[in-house]
C-alpha positions as CSV (number, residue, x, y, z in Angstrom):
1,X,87.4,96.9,126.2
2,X,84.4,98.6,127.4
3,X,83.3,100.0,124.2
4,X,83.9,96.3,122.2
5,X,82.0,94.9,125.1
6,X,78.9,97.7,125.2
7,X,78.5,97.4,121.5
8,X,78.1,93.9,121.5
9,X,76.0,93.8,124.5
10,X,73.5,96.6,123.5
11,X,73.9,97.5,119.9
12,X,74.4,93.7,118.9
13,X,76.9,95.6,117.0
14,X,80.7,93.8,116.3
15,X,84.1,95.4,114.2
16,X,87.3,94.1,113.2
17,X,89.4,97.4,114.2
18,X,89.1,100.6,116.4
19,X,90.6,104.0,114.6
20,X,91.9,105.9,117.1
21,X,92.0,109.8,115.8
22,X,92.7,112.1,118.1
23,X,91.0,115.4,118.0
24,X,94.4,117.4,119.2
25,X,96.3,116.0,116.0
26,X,93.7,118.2,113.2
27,X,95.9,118.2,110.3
28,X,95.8,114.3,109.7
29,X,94.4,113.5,106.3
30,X,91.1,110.9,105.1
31,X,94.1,109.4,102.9
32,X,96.5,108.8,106.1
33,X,94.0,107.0,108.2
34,X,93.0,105.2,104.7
35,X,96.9,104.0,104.6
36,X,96.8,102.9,108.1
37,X,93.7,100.5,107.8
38,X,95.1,99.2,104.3
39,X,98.0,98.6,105.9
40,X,96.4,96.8,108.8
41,X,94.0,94.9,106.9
42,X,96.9,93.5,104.6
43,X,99.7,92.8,107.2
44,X,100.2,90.4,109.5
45,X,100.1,93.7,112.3
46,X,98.6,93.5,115.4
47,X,98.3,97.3,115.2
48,X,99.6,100.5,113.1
49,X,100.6,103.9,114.4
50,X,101.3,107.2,113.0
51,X,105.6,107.9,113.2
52,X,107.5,110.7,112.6
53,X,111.0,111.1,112.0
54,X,113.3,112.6,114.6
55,X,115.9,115.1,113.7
56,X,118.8,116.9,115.2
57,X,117.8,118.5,118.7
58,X,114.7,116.7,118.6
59,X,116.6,112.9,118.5
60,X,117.2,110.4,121.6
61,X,120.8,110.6,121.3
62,X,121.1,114.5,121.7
63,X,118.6,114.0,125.2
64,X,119.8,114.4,128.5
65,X,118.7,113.6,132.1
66,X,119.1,115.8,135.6
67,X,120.8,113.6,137.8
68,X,122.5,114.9,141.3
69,X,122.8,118.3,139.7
70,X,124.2,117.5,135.9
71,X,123.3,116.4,133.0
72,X,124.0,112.8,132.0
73,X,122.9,111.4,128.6
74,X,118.8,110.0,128.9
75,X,120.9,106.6,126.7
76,X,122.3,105.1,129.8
77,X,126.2,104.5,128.2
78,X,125.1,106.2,124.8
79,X,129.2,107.7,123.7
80,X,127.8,111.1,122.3
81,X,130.9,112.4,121.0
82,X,130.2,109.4,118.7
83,X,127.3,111.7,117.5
84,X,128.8,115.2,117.4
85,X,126.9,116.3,113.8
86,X,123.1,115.1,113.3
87,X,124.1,113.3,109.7
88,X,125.8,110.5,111.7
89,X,122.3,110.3,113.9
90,X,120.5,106.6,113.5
91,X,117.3,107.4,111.8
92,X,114.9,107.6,115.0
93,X,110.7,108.0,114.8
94,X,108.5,109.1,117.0
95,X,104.9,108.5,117.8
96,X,102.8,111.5,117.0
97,X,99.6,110.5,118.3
98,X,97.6,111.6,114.2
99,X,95.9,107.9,113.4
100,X,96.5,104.6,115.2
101,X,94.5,101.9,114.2
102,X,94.0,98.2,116.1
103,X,92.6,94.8,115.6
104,X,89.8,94.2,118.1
105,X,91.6,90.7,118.4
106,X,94.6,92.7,119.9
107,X,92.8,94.7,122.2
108,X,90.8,91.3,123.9
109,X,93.7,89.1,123.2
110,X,96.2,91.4,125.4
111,X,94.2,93.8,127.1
112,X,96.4,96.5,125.2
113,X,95.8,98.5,122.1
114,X,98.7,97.7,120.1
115,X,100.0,94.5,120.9
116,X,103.2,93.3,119.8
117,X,103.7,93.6,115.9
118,X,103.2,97.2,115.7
119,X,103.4,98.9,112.1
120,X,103.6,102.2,111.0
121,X,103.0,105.0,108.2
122,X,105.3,108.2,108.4
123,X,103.4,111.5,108.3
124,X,104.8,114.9,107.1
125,X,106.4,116.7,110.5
126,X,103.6,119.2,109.6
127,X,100.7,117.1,109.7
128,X,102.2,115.5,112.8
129,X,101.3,118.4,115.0
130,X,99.9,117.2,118.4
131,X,98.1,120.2,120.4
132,X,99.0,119.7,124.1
133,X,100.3,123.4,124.4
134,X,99.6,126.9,123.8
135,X,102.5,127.0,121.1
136,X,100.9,123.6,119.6
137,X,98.0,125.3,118.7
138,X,99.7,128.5,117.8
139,X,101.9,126.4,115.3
140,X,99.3,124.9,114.2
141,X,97.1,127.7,113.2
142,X,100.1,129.5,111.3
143,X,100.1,126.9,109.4
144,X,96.7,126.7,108.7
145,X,96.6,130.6,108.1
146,X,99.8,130.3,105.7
147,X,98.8,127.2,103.6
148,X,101.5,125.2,104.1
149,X,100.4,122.3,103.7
């Protein structure tokens, strides 16, 4: 809100929609963030975000939770011998933080970025890298160093 209200105040200066890119997710592409606006501009979407999908160890269903010394499923009554191989997982996304984009309308209109219509475009797990951690940025940089992207 503060930077849609200084721009109109001082810059006389109004947009449609904020891009959010975040500078720890460096292997997003011009073409991704291009997907996300089309995609905003052409959907009835108060907002888009960047997903990607959740596998094997990595999925909801395979997550625990300390509780009084033991482990108890992070699903509250989730039956997870129901789920014993990772082919009869739900597909699952995640939010990898590479390119959200909003409608300023959403942002005044609910004081939140994203609103309540949130869309999405999937991004390659290796694009998806978020830096928050030494072995973010080591991933990252192999590869970067191995071209495999």
């Amino acid at each position: 809100m503060h930077l849609i209200d200084y721009l109109k105040e001082n810059e006389n200066y109004e947009f449609d929609n904020l891009i959010y890119i975040r500078p720890t997710a460096p292997l997003k592409t011009v073409a991704m963030i291009e997907e996300a606006i089309d995609k905003l501009t052409n959907k009835n979407y108060s907002s888009i975000r960047s997903v990607t999908k959740s596998e094997s160890i990595f999925h909801p269903y395979w997550m625990y939770k300390k509780n009084d010394g033991v482990l108890k499923t992070f699903i509250d009554d989730l039956k997870i011998e129901e789920f014993y191989q990772s082919q009869l997982l739900p597909d699952c996304y995640r939010l990898n933080g590479a390119v959200d984009v909003s409608k300023v309308e959403t942002i005044i209109n609910n004081k939140n970025i994203y609103g309540d219509s949130i869309g999405y475009i999937e991004i390659d797990e290796k694009r998806a890298i978020d830096i928050d951690t030494e072995f973010d940025f080591l991933l990252c940089e192999f590869i970067l160093e191995k071209g495999l992207l």
